[in-house]
C-alpha positions in Angstrom: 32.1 -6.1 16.0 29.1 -8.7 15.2 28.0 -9.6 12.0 24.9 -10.7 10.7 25.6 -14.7 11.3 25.9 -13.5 14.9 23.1 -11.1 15.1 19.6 -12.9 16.5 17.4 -10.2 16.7 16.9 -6.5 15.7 15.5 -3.7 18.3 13.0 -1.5 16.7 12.2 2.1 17.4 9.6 2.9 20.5 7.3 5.1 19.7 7.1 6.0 23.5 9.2 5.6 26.6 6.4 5.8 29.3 4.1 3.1 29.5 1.2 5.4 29.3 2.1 6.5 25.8 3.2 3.1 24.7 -0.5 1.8 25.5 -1.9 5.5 23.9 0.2 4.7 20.5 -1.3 0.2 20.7 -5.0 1.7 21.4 -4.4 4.3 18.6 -2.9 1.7 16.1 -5.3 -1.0 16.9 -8.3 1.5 15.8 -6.4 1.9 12.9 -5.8 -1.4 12.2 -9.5 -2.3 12.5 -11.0 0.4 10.3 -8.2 -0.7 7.5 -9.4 -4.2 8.4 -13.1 -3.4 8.1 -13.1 -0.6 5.2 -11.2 -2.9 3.0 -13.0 -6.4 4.0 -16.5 -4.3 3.3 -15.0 -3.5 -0.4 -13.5 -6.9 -1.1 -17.1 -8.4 0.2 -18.6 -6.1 -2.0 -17.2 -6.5 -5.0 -17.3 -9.9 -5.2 -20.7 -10.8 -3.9 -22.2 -7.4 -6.4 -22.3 -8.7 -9.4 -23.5 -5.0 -11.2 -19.2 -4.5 -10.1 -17.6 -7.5 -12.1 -15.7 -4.9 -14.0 -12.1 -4.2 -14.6 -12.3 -1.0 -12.4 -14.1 -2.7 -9.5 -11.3 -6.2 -9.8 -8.2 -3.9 -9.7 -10.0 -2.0 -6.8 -10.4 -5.2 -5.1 -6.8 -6.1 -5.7 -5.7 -2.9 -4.4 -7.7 -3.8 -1.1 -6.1 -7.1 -0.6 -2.5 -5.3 -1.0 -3.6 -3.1 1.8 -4.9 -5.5 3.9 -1.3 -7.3 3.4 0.6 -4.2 4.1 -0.8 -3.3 6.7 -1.1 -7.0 8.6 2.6 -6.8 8.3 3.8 -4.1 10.1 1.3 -2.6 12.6 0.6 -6.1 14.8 3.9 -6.2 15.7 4.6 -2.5 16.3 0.9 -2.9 18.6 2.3 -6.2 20.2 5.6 -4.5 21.0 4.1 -1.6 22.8 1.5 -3.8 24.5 4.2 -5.5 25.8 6.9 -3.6 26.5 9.6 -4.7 24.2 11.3 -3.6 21.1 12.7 -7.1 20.1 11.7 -8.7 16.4 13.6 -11.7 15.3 16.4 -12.0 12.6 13.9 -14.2 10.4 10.8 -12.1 11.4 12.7 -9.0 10.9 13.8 -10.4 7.0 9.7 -11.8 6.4 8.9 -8.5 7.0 11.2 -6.6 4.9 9.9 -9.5 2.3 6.5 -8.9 2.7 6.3 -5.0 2.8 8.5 -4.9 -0.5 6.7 -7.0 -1.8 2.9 -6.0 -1.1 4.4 -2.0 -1.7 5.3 -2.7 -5.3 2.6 -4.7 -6.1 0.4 -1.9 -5.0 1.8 0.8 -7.2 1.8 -1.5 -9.8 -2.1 -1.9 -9.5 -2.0 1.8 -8.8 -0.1 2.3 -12.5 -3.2 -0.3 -14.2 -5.7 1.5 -12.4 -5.0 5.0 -14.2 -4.5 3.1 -17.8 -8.0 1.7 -16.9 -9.5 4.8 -16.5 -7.5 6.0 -19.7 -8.9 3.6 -21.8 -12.5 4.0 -20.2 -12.7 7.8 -20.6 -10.4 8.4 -23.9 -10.7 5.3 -25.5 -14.1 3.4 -25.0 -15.1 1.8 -28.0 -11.9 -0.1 -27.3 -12.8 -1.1 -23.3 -13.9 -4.1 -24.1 -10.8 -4.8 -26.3 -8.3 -3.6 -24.6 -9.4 -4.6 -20.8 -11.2 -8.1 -21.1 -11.4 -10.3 -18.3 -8.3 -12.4 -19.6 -6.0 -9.0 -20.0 -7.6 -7.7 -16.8 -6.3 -11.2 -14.5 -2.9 -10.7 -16.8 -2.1 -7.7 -15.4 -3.2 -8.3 -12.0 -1.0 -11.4 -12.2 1.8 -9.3 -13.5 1.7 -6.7 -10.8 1.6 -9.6 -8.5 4.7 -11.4 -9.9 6.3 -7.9 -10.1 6.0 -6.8 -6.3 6.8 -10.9 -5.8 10.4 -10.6 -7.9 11.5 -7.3 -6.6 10.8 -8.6 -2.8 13.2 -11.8 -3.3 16.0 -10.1 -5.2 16.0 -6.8 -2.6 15.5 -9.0 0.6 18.0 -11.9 -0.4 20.7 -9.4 -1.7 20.1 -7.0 1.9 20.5 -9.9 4.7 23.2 -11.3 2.4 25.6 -8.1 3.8 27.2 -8.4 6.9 26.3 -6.4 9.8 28.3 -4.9 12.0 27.0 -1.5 13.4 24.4 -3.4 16.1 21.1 -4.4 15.6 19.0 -1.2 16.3 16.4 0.2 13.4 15.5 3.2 13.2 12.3 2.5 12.4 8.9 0.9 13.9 9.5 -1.9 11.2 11.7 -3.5 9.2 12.2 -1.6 5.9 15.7 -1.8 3.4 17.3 1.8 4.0 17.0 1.0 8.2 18.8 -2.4 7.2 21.3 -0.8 5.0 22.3 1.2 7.6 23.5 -1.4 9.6 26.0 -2.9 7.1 29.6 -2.5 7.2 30.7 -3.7 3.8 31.1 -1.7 0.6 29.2 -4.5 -1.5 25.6 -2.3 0.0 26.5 -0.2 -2.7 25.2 -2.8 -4.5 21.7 -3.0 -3.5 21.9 0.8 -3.5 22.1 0.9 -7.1 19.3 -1.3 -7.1 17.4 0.8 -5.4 18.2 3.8 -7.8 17.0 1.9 -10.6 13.8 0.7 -9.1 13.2 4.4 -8.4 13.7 5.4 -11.6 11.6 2.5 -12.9 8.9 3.8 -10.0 9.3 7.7 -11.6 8.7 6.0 -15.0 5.1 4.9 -13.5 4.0 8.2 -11.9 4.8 10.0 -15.3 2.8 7.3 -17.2 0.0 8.0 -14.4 0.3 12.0 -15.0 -0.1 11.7 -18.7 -2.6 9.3 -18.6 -4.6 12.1 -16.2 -3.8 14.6 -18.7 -5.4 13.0 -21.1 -8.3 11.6 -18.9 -9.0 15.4 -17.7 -8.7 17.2 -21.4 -11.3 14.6 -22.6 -13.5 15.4 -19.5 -13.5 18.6 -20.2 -15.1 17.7 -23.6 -17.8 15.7 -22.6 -21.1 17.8 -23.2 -23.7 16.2 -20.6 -22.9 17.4 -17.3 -23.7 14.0 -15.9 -21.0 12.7 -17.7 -18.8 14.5 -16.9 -20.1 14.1 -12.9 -19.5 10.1 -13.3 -15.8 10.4 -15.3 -14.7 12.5 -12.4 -16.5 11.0 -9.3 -14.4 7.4 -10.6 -11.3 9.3 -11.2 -10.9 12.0 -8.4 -10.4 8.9 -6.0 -7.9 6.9 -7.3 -5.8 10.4 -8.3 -6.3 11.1 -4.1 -4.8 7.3 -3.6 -2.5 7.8 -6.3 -1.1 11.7 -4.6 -1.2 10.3 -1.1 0.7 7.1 -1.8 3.9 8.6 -4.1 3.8 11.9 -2.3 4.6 10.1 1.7 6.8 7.4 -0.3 8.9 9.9 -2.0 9.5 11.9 0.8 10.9 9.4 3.3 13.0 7.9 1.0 14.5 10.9 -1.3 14.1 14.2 1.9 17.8 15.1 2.3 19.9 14.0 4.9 19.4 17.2 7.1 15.7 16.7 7.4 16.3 13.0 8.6 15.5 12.7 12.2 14.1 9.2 13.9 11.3 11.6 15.3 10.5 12.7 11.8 11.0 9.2 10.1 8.8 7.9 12.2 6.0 10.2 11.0 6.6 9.6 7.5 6.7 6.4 7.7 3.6 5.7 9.8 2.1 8.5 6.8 3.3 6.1 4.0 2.5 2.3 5.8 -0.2 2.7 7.9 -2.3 5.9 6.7 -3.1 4.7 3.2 -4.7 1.3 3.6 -7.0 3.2 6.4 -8.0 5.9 4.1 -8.1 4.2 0.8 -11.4 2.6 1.6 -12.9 5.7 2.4 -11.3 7.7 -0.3 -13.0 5.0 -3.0 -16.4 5.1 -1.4 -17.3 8.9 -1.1 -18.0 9.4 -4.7 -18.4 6.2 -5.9 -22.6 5.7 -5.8 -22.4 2.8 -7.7 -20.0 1.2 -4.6 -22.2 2.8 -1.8 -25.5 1.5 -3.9 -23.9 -2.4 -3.8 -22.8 -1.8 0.0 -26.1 -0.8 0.4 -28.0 -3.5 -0.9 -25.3 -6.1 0.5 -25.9 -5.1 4.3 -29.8 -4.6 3.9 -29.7 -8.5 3.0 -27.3 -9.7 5.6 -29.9 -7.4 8.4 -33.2 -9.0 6.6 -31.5 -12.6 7.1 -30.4 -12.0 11.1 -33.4 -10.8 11.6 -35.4 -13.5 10.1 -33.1 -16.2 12.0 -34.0 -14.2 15.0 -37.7 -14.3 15.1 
């Protein structure tokens, strides 16, 4: 039997046998990757250089982009390296930054995802009190808080996992390094620990979505109440997206980790998961950006400047 003081290294799941497919599955992550990369860099550049988007909505969007960029830097370059080169080896340490890093970058998102809907609450059923309610100090508060948030939960979930001993081999079944994969490994009854853990943090996770649901409710009824049909255009155009992020985030998250025991299959875990860590931060950018006029307007504007100044340094 080993145990985690002996254990160097953890073997990761292939996504293919064949070499073919393993260099199919690094071409296909590596387009991935770079749309994720340029979608979100393109919205973070936006944002901060348009200065018609220095608003609450347009900083936690921002935010939310960075997160992505994070979460997704910390799994898929090692699931492409590992495929480009033939191995499913990730270090002890590497395997415990990553579980860090994704726990931490994962909460932190839904916690910007859980501001974002009481921003658009407050906009759309509360706007003489925007200004009140989300200035620039409270709007960096709760940033900073979701921050903190994902930061906490990462150290107290990773420190308490690698602190169990491991004695069923080293072999996740997963393309990364996640808690429940870890878990799995352990031999000792104390897991139950961080098991209960986890229960609470999904209950505290379930607490946010039904904040997020109300909060549409609300949003919704009073859009339904708006007389111009403009208005009621704009509400929804900056809403529908973040409900899409919001739907496609909880709905892959819950079902990897709460599908019961007969559906789980490595084959089957390694769609969700791939659904839940790598889809989103491709997607999100796009999802923003198709009804947001205002964004595609600033994007607009930002790239016609940048062409008018290569060109100029060219002739």
């Amino acid at each position: 039997m080993s145990n985690s003081s002996s254990i160097t290294e953890f073997l990761l799941l292939a996504f293919a046998d064949t070499r073919q497919l393993q260099l199919l599955h690094f071409w296909l992550f590596l387009g991935i990757y770079l749309a994720a990369l340029l979608g979100n860099g393109l919205i973070i550049t936006t944002v901060a250089c348009g200065h018609r988007l220095h608003t609450p909505m347009y900083f936690f969007l921002l935010n939310l982009s960075l997160l992505d960029l994070g979460s997704i830097s910390t799994t898929v370059p090692q699931s492409m390296a590992n495929s480009l080169w033939d191995t499913r080896a990730i270090s002890y340490w590497e395997c415990a930054a990553q579980v860090f890093f994704f726990t931490f970058l994962f909460v932190a998102e839904y916690c910007v995802l859980t501001i974002m809907a009481y921003d658009r609450y407050v906009a759309i059923c509360k706007p003489l009190h925007y200004g009140t309610l989300l200035g620039s100090r409270a709007c960096v508060h709760m940033a900073a808080a979701a921050w903190a948030s994902g930061f906490l939960y990462a150290v107290l979930h990773t420190a308490n996992t690698f602190s169990l001993p491991l004695c069923k081999g080293n072999a996740v079944d997963q393309f990364f390094c996640e808690i429940p994969q870890i878990l799995k490994l352990s031999c000792s009854r104390s897991y139950l620990t961080e098991v209960g853990l986890l229960v609470l943090s999904a209950c505290l996770a379930f607490g946010c979505f039904v904040f997020i649901l109300f909060s549409y409710v609300q949003i919704f009824r009073a859009v339904l109440r708006i007389p111009s049909e403009q208005g009621c255009h704009k509400a929804f155009s900056t809403c529908l997206p973040h409900l899409a992020v919001v739907s496609l985030f909880v709905s892959t998250a819950a079902f990897a980790y709460l599908k019961p025991p007969s559906l789980t299959s490595p084959s089957l875990d390694l769609v969700v998961a791939v659904l839940y860590a790598v889809v989103p931060p491709a997607v999100n950018p796009l999802l923003y950006s198709m009804r947001n006029q205002e964004l595609k307007d600033a994007l607009w504007k930002i790239t016609n400047g940048c062409l008018s100044e290569a060109i100029n340094c060219l002739f």
